[in-house]
N, CA and C atoms as an extended XYZ file, in Angstrom:
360
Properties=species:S:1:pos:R:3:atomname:S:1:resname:S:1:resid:I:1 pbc="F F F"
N        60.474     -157.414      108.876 N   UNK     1
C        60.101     -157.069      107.536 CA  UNK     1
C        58.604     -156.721      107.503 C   UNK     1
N        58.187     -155.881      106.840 N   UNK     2
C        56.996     -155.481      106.797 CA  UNK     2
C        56.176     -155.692      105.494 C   UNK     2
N        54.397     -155.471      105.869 N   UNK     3
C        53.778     -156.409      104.923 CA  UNK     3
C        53.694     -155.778      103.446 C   UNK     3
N        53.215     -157.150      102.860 N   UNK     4
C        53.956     -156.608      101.335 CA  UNK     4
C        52.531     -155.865      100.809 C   UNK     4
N        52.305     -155.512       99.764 N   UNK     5
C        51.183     -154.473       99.083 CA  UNK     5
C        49.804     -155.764       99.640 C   UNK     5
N        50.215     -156.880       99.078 N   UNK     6
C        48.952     -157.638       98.557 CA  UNK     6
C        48.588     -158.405       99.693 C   UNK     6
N        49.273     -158.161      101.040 N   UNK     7
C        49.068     -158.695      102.321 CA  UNK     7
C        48.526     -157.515      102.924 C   UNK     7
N        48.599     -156.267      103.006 N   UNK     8
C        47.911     -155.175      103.409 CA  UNK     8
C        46.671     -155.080      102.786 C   UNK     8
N        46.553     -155.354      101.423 N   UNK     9
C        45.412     -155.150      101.049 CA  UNK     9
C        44.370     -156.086      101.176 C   UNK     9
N        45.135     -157.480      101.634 N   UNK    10
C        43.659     -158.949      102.469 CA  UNK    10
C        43.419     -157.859      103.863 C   UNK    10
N        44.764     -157.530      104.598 N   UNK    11
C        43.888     -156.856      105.499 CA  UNK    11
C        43.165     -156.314      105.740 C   UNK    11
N        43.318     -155.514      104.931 N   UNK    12
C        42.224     -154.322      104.834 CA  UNK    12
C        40.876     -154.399      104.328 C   UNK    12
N        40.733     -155.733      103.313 N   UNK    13
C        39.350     -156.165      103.072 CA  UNK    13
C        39.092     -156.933      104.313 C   UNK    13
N        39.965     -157.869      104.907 N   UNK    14
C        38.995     -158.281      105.870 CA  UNK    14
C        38.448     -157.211      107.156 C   UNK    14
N        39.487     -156.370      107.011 N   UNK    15
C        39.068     -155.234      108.359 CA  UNK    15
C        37.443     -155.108      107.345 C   UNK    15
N        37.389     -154.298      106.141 N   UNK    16
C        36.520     -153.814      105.518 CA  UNK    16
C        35.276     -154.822      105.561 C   UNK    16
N        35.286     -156.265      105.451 N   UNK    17
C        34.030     -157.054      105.452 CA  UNK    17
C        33.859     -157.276      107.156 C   UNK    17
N        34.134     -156.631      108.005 N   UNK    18
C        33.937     -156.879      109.252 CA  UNK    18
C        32.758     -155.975      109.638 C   UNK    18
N        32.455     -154.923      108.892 N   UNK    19
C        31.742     -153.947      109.337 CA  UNK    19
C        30.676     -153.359      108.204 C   UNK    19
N        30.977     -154.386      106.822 N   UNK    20
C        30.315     -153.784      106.020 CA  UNK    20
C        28.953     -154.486      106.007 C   UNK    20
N        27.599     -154.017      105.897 N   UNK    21
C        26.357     -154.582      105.914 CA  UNK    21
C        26.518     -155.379      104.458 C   UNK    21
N        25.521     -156.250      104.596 N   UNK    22
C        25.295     -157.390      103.759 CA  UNK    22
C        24.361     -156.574      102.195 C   UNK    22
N        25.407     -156.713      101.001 N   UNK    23
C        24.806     -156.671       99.551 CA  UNK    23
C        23.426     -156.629       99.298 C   UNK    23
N        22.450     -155.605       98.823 N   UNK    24
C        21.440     -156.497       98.544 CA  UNK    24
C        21.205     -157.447       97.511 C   UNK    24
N        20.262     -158.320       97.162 N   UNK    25
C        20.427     -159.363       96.431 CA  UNK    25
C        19.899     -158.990       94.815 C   UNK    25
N        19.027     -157.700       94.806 N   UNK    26
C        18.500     -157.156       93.984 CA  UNK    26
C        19.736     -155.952       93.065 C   UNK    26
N        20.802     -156.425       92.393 N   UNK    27
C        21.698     -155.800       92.145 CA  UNK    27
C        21.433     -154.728       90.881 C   UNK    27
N        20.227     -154.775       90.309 N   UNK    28
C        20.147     -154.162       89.136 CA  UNK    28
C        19.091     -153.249       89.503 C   UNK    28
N        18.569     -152.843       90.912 N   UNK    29
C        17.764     -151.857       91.513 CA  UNK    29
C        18.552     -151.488       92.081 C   UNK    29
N        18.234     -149.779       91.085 N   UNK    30
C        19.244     -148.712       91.479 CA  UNK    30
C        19.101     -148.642       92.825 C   UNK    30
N        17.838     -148.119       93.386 N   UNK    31
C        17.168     -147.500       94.863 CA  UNK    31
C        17.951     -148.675       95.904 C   UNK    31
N        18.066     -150.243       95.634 N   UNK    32
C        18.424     -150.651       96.663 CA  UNK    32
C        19.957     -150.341       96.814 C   UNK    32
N        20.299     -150.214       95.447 N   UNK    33
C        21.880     -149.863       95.612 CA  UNK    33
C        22.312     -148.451       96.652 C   UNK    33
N        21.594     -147.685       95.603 N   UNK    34
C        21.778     -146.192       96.776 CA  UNK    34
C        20.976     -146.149       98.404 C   UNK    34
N        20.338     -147.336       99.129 N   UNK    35
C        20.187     -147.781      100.077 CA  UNK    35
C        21.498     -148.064      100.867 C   UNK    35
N        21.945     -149.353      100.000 N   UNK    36
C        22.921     -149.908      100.249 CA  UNK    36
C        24.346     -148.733      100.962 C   UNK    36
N        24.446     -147.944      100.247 N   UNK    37
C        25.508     -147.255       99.842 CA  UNK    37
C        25.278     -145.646      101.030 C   UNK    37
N        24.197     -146.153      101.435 N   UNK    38
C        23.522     -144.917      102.577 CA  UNK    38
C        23.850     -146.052      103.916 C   UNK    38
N        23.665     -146.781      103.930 N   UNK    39
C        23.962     -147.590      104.900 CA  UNK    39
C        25.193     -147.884      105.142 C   UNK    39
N        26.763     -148.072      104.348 N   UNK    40
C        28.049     -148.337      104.636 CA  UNK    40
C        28.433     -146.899      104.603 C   UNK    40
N        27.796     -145.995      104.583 N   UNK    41
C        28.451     -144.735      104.379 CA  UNK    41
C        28.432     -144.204      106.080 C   UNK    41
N        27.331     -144.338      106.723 N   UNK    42
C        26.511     -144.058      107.296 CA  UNK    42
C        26.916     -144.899      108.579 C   UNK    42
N        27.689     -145.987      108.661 N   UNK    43
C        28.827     -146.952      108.918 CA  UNK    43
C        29.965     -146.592      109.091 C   UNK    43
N        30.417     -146.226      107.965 N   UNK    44
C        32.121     -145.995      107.844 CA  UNK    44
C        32.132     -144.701      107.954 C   UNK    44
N        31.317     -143.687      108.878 N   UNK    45
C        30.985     -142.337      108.749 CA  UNK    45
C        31.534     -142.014      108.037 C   UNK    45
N        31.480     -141.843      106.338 N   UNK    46
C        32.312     -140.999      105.400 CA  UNK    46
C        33.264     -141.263      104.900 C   UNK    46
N        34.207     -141.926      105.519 N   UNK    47
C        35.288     -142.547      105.410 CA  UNK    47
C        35.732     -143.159      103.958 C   UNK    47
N        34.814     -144.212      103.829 N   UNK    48
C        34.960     -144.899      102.414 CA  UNK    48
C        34.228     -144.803      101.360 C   UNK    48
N        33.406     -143.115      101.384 N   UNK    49
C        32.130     -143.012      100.401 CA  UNK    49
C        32.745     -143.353       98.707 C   UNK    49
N        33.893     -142.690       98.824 N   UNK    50
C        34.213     -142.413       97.718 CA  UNK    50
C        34.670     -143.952       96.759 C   UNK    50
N        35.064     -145.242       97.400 N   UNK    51
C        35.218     -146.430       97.343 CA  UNK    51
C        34.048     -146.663       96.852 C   UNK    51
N        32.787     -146.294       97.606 N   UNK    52
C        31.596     -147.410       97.422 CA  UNK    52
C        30.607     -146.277       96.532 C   UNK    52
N        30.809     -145.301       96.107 N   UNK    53
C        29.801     -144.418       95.354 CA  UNK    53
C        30.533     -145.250       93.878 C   UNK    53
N        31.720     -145.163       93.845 N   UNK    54
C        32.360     -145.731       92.338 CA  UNK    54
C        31.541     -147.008       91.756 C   UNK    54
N        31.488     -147.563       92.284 N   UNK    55
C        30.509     -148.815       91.578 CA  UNK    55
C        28.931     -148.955       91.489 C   UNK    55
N        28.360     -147.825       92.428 N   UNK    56
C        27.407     -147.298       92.196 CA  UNK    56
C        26.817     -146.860       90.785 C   UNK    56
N        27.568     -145.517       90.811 N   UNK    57
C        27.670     -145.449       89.010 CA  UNK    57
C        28.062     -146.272       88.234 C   UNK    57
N        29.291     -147.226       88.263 N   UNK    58
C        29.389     -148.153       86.926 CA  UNK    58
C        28.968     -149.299       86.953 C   UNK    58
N        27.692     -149.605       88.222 N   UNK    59
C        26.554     -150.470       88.023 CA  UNK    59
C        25.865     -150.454       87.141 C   UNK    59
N        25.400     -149.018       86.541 N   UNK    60
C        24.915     -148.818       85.577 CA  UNK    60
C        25.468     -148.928       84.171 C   UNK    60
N        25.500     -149.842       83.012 N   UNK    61
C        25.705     -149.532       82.016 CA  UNK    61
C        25.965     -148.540       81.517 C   UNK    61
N        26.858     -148.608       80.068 N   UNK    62
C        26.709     -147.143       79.536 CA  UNK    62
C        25.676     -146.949       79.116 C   UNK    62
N        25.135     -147.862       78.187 N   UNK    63
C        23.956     -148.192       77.612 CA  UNK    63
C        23.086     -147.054       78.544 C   UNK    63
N        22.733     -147.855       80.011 N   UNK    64
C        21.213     -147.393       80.856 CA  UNK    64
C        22.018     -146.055       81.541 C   UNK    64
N        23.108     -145.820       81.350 N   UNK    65
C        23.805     -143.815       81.234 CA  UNK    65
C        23.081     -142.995       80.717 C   UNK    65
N        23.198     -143.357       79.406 N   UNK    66
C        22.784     -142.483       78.386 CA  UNK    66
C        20.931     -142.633       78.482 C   UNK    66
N        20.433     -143.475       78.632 N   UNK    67
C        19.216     -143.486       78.486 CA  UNK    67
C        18.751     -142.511       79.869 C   UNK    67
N        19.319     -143.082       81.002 N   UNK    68
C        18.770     -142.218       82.494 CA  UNK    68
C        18.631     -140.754       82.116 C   UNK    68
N        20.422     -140.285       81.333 N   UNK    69
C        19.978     -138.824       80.824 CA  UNK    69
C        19.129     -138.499       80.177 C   UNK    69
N        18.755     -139.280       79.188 N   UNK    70
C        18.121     -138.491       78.039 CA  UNK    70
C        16.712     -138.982       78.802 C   UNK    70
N        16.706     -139.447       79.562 N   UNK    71
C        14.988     -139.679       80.355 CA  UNK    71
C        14.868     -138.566       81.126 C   UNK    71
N        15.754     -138.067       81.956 N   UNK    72
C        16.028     -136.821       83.174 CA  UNK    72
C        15.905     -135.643       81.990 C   UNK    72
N        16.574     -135.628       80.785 N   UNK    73
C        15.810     -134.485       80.002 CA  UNK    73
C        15.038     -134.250       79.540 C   UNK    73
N        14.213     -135.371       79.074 N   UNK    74
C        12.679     -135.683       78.694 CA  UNK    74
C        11.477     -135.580       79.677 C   UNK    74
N        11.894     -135.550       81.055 N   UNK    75
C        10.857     -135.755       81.664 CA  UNK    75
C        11.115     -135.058       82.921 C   UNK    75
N        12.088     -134.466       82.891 N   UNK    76
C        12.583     -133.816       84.327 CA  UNK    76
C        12.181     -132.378       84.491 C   UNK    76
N        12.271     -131.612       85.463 N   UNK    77
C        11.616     -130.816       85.824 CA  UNK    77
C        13.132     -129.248       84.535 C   UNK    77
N        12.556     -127.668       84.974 N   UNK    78
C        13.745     -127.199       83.708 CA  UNK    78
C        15.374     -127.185       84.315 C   UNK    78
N        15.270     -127.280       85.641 N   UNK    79
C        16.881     -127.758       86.163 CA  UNK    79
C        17.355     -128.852       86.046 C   UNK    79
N        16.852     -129.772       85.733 N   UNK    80
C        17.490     -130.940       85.849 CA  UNK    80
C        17.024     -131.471       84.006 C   UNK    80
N        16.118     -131.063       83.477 N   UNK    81
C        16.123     -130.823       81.939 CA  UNK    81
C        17.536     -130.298       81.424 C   UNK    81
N        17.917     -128.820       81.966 N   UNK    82
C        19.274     -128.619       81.381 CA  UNK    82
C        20.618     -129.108       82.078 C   UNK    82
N        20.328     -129.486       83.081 N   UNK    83
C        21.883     -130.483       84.056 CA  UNK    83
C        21.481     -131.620       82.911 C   UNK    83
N        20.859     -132.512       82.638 N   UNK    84
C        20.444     -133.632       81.798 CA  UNK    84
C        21.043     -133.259       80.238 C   UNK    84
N        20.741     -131.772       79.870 N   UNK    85
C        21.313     -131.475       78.043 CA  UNK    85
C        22.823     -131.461       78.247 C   UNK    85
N        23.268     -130.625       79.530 N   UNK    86
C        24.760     -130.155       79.240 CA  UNK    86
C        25.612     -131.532       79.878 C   UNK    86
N        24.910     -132.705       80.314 N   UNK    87
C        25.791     -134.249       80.728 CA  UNK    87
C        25.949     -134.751       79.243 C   UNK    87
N        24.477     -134.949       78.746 N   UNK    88
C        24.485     -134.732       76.985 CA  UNK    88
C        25.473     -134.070       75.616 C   UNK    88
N        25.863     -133.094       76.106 N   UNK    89
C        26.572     -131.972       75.057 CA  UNK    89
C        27.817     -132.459       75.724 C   UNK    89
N        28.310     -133.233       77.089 N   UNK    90
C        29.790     -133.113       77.496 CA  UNK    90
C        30.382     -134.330       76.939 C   UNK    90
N        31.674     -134.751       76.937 N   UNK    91
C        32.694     -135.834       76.757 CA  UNK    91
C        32.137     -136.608       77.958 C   UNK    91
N        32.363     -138.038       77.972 N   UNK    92
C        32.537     -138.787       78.978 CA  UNK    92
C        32.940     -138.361       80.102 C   UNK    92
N        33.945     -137.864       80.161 N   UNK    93
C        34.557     -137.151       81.663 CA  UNK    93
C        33.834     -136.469       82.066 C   UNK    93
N        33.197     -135.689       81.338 N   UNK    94
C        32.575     -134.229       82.082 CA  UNK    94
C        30.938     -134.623       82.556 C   UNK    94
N        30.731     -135.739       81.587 N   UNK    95
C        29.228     -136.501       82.027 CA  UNK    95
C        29.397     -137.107       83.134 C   UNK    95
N        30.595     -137.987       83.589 N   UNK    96
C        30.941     -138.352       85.077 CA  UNK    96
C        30.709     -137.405       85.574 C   UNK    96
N        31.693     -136.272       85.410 N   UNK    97
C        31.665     -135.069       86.610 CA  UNK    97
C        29.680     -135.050       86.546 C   UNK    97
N        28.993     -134.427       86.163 N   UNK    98
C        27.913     -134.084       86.217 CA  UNK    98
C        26.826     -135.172       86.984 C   UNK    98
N        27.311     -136.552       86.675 N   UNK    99
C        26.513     -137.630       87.445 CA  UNK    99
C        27.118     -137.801       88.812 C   UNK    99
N        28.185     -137.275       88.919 N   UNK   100
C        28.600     -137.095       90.282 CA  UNK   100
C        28.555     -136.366       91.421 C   UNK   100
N        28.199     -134.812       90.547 N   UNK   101
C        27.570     -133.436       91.523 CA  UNK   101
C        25.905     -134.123       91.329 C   UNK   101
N        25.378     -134.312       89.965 N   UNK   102
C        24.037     -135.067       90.853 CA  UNK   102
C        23.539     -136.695       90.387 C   UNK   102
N        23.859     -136.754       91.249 N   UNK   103
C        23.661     -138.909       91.444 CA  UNK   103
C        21.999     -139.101       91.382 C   UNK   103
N        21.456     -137.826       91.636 N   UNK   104
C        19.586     -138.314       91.219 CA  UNK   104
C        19.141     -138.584       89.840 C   UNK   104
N        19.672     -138.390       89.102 N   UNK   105
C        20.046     -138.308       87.837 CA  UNK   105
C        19.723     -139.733       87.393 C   UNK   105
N        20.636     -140.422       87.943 N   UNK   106
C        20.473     -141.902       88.090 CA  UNK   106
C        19.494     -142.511       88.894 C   UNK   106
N        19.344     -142.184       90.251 N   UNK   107
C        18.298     -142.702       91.175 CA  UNK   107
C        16.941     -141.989       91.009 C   UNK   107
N        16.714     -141.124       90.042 N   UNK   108
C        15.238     -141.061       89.629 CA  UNK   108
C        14.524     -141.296       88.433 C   UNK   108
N        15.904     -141.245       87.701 N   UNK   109
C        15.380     -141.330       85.842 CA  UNK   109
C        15.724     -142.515       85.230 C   UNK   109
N        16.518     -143.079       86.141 N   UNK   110
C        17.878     -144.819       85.656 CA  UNK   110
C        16.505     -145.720       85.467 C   UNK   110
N        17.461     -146.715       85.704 N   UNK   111
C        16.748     -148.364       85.782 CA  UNK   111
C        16.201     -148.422       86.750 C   UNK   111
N        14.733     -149.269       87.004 N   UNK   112
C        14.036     -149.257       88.008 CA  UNK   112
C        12.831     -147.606       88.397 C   UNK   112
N        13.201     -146.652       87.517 N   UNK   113
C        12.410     -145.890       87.864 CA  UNK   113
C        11.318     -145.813       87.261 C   UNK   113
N        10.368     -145.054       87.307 N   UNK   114
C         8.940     -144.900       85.949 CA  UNK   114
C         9.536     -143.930       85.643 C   UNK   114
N        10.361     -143.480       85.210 N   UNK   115
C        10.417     -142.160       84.169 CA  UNK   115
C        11.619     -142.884       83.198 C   UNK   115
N        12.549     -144.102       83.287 N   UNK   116
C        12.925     -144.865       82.650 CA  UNK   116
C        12.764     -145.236       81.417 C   UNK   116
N        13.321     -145.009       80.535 N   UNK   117
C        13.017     -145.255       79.113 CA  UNK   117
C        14.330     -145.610       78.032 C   UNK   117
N        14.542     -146.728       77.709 N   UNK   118
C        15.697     -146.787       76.792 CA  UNK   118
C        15.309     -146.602       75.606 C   UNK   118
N        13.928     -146.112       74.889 N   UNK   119
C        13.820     -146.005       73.237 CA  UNK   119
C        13.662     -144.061       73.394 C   UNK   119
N        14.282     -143.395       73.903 N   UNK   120
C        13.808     -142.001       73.583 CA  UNK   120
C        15.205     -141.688       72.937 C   UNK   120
């Protein structure tokens, strides 16, 4: 008989914590996160980016979402001013899509950066 869903899936975390580098302890710094996330990628050559980019982004609040954008449009250079209006002008979905073609978005304008601002 073969293994059931929830016995494949201990396996597979323990295969997965066998090789994965250690959390940093600083969980609410973006930069160490996208460290982090350069390092198991970089590991699992590619393999599991798409696993470990997901919590990347919903590390972030919606709350510090919306603020990273409207900081990346306030203060960002005019490409990333209008990638920043049209994440702005989209539905939720389409603001994923857009933080997903660019993730600097977050790692330069988010939490932890100086261009950071939640009252604009």
């Amino acid at each position: 008989m073969g293994l059931t869903e929830k016995e494949r899936f201990h396996k597979w975390e323990a295969k997965l914590q066998e090789w994965m580098p250690e959390p940093p302890p600083n969980w609410q710094d973006i930069f160490a996160l996208r460290d982090y996330v350069r390092q198991v990628a970089k590991k699992a050559e590619h393999r599991y980016c798409a696993i470990v980019l997901k919590p990347l982004l919903c590390a972030v609040t919606g709350k510090q979402t919306l603020a990273s954008i409207k900081s990346a449009h306030q203060y960002g250079g005019n490409f990333i001013s209008k990638i920043a209006a049209a994440a702005l002008a989209g539905d939720p979905r389409n603001r994923d899509r857009v933080l997903q073609a660019f993730p600097e978005i977050i790692a330069q304008y988010g939490p932890g950066s100086g261009f950071y601002n939640e009252h604009i």
